[in-house]
N, C-alpha and C positions, 0 to 999 in steps of 0.2 A: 287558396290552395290549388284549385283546379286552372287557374291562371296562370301558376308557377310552373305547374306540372305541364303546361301547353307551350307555355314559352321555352322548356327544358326539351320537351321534344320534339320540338322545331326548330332547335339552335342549329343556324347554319353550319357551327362547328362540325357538328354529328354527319349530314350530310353532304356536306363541300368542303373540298380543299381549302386549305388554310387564306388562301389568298383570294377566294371567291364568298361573296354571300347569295343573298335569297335577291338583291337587286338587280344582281347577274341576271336573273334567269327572268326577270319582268320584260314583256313584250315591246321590243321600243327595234326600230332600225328598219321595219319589216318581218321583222322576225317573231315568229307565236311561239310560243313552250308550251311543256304540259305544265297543267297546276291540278294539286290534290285534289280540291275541288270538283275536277272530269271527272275521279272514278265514283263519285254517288251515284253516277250514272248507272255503275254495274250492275246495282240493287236491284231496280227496276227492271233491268234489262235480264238477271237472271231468271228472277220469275217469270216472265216473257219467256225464254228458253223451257221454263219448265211446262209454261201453256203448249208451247210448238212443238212440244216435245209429246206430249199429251196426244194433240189434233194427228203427228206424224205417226205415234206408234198403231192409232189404230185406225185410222183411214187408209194408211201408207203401207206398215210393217204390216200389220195384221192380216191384211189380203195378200200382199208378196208372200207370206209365210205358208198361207190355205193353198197357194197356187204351187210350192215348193212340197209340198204333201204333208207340211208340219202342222198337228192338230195338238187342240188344248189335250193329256192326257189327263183322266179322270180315273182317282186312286180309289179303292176303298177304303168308304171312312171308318175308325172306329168306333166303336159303340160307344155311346155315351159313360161313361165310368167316370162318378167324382172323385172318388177315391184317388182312382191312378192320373185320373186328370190333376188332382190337387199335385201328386208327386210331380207330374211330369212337367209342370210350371214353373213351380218352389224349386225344385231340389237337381234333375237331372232329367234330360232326354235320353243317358243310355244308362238306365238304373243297375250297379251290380249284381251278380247272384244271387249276393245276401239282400238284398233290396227288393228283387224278385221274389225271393221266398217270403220276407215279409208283409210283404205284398199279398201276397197270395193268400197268406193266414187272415189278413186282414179283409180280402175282398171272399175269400172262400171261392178263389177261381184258379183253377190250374194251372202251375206254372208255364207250359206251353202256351197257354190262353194269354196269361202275361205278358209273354215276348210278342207272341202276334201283336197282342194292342200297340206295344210301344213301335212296333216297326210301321205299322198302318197307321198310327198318331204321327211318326216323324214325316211319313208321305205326305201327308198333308200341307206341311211346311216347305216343301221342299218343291222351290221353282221350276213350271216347266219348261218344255227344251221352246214353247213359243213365246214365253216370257223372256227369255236368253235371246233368241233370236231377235227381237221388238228390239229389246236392249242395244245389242251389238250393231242391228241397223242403223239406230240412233245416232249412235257414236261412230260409224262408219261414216254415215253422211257427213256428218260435221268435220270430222281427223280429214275426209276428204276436200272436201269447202273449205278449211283452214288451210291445208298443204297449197293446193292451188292460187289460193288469194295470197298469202307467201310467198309463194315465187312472182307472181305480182307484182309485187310493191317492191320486192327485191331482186329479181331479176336483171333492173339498169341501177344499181345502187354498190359504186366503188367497193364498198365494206363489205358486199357478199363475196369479193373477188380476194380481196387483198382488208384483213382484219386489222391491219393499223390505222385504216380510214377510219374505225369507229372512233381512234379518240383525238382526230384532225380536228382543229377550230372548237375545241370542247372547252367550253359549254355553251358558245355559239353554235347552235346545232337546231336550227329552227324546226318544229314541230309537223310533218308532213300530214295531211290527210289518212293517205292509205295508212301510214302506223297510227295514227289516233284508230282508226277502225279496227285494222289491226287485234291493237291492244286491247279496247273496250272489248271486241266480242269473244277473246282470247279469256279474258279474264270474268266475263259474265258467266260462258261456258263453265269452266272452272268454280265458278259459287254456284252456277247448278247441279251440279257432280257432288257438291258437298249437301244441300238442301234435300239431295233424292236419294243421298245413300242411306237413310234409313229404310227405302220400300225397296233401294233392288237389291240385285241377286249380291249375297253376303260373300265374299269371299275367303280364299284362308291368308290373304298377303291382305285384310281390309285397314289394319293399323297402318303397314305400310304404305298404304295407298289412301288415309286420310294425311299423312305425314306428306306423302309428297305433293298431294292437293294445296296444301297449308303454306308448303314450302316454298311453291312455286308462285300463289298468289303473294307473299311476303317477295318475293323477288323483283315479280313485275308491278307491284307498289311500289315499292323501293327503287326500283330503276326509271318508273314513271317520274316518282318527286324529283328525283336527281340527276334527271334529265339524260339518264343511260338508255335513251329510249334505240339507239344502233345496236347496240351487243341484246337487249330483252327482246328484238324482234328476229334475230339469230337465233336465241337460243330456243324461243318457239318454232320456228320453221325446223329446226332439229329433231325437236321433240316429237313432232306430228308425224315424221315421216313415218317410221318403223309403225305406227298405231294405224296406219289405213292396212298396210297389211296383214295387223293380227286381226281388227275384228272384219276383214274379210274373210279371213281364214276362218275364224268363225261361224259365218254365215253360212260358208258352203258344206263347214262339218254338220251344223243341223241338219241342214238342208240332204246330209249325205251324199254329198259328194267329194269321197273321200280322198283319191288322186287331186281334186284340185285342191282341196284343202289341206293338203299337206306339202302341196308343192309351193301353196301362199305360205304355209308355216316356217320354211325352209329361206323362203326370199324375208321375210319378215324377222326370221333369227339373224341371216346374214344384216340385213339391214339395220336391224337392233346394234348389233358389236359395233359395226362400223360406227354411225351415228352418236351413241350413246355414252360406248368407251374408245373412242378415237378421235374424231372429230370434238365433242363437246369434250374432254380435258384436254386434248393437247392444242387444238386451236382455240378455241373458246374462252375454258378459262385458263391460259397462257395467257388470250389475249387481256382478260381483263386483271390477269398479276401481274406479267411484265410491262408491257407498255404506258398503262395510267403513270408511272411513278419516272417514267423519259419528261412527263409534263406539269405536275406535281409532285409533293410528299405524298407518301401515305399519310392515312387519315382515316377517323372510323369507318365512316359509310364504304372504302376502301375494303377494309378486311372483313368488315359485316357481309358487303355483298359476295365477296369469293368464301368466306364460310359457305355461306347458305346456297351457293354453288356446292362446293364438296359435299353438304349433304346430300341435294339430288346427284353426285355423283356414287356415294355411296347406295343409294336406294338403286340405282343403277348397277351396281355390282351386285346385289344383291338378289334382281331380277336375272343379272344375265347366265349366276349360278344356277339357278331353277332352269333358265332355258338351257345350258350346258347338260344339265342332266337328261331332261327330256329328249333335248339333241341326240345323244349319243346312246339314249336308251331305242330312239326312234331310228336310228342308222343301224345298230346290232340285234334288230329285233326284239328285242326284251322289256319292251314299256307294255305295261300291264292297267297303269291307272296315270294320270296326271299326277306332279311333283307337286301342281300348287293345290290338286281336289281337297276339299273340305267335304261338304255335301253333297255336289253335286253327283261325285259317284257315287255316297254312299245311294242314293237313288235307284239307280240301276241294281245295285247287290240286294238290296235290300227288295223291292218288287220282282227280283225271280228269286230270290227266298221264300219269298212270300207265297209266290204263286208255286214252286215245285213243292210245298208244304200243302197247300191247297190242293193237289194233283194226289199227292198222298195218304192225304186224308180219304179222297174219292175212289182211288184205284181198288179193281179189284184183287185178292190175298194171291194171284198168279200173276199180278200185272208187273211191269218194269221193276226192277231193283233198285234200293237208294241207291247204291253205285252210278246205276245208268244217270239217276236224276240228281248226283251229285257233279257228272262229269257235263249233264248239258250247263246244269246252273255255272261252273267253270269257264264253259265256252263261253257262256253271256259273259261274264263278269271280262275275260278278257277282250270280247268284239265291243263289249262297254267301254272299256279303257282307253281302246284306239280309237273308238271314235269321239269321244269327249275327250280326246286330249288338247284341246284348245280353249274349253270352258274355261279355267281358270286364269288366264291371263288377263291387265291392265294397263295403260296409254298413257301412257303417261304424259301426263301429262302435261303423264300427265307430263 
């Protein structure tokens, strides 16, 4: 059975033109291909990614971040309570009213006391701004170390110039060094993005962004086996560009510096459109609909590969709506929180809740008015918004 099933999905049908098979692509003339075979290599090499990634965040980030003024923030924890710990595991971290109340019958503690636990409970969870920064270093360096070894290897190569070279002498297309590198570390990166997303920072687009991880490594397999290795090293050098400047942007909003970081956000939006929805549909994949079939029929791996295009171009419109909003909230003054926040603001609101309740508690019966201490908590919540408004972005990469 599992013989059948190997030979069915290595039938050269599936991936080559009707007039090519898998003998094609065997090394003979001078000429190397890729074979399936190379990407075992990734395995290996993404774990290695996730070590250097390891050694880098805190020999490298950790210290850039101390010198930037960004310090681990230390929340109050809550008191131990099984009770509301049982709920807040099982059932919900924003327990309703009614949930609260019965809570409350059950612990015999006041419902104010309740709301505090569960807001000092979710601090806890809730990564801080030098976990984020560690993070976005991470991937800065590499979005950067990718972009540049990109233009590298493509820089003197016809096809960066003029996209009909990618399917000259196809599938006579010997296998170059720099794109075996290329690819391998393109695509190791990429399984280590998938292996760490359960420790880091959770995002509110994180479905969409395991989908486009997914999508992308299905791609550049696919173009590996079938030897599209001209358009798969295209469509990475695309992808990378617009990603050095978001988690730049990034780094310098932790870091608070906020004029540069919004003027990264701005080159990184434009860069985004262009890149993303211009360049990749109308040259890209133009070039891999209309021209393959000047040289062959269609044929699966044909329509397979430009599906799985239109999906990351859809993930792509769908990123560029969140930055549209942001954009134009961020040009009319009116951006209060990030489009893609999940957690991370609730962070911010949450710890000067927290604390102008704590201040309340303490004050003395002539001291400031809720008013006063509803309008500073206000201010936080919106000097919060603007400067976490880069937190929630992704590189796509992916």
């Amino acid at each position: 059975m599992f013989d059948t099933l190997y030979r069915w999905f290595w039938w050269d049908k599936l991936w080559l033109p009707a007039e090519l098979s898998w003998a094609d692509l065997e090394d003979k003339e001078g000429r190397v291909y890729a074979k399936a075979s190379h990407l075992y290599v990734t395995v290996p090499y993404a774990f290695g990614f996730l070590l250097v990634r390891y050694l880098f965040e805190r020999w490298i980030a950790a210290p850039l971040a101390v010198s930037a003024g960004i310090r681990h923030r230390v929340h109050l924890r809550a008191e131990h309570n099984p009770i509301l710990e049982l709920f807040y595991t099982t059932h919900s971290r924003n327990p309703l009213q009614a949930d609260i109340n019965g809570l409350s019958k059950k612990s015999s503690l006041p419902v104010r006391q309740i709301e505090r636990w569960f807001r000092r409970r979710r601090q806890q969870d809730h990564p801080g701004v030098l976990k984020k920064f560690r993070e976005a270093s991470w991937r800065f360096v590499f979005y950067l170390s990718a972009s540049i070894g990109g233009i590298t290897a493509l820089y003197d190569k016809e096809w960066l110039y003029n996209t009909r070279e990618v399917w000259t002498g196809y599938p006579k297309q010997s296998l170059l060094e720099s794109q075996y590198w290329y690819y391998i570390l393109e695509m190791s990166f990429y399984g280590c993005l998938l292996c760490s997303v359960a420790f880091d920072v959770k995002r509110k687009d994180f479905k969409e962004q395991i989908m486009h991880h997914l999508a992308t490594l299905v791609l550049l397999s696919f173009s590996w086996c079938a030897n599209f290795i001209r358009i798969g090293t295209l469509v990475m050098l695309v992808h990378d560009a617009s990603d050095v400047f978001l988690e730049s942007a990034k780094l310098f909003n932790y870091a608070k510096w906020e004029k540069t970081s919004k003027g990264l956000f701005v080159v990184f939006a434009i860069v985004f459109m262009v890149t993303r929805l211009i360049i990749f549909p109308f040259w890209l994949i133009h070039c891999t609909w209309v021209y393959p079939v000047y040289y062959y029929p269609a044929f699966f791996g044909y329509y397979f590969f430009n599906v799985m295009l239109v999906v990351l171009l859809f993930l792509h419109i769908f990123w560029a709506h969140l930055i549209f909003r942001m954009f134009r909230k961020f040009l009319f003054g009116t951006l209060i929180r990030d489009e893609r926040s999940d957690i991370e603001d609730e962070e911010g609101q949450e710890t000067s809740t927290t604390e102008a309740e704590d201040v309340e508690q303490h004050k003395p019966f002539n001291g400031p008015s809720s008013d006063a201490a509803n309008e500073k908590n206000g201010c936080f919540v919106l000097s919060n918004g603007s400067t976490h408004i880069f937190d929630r972005f992704k590189a796509s990469t992916d």
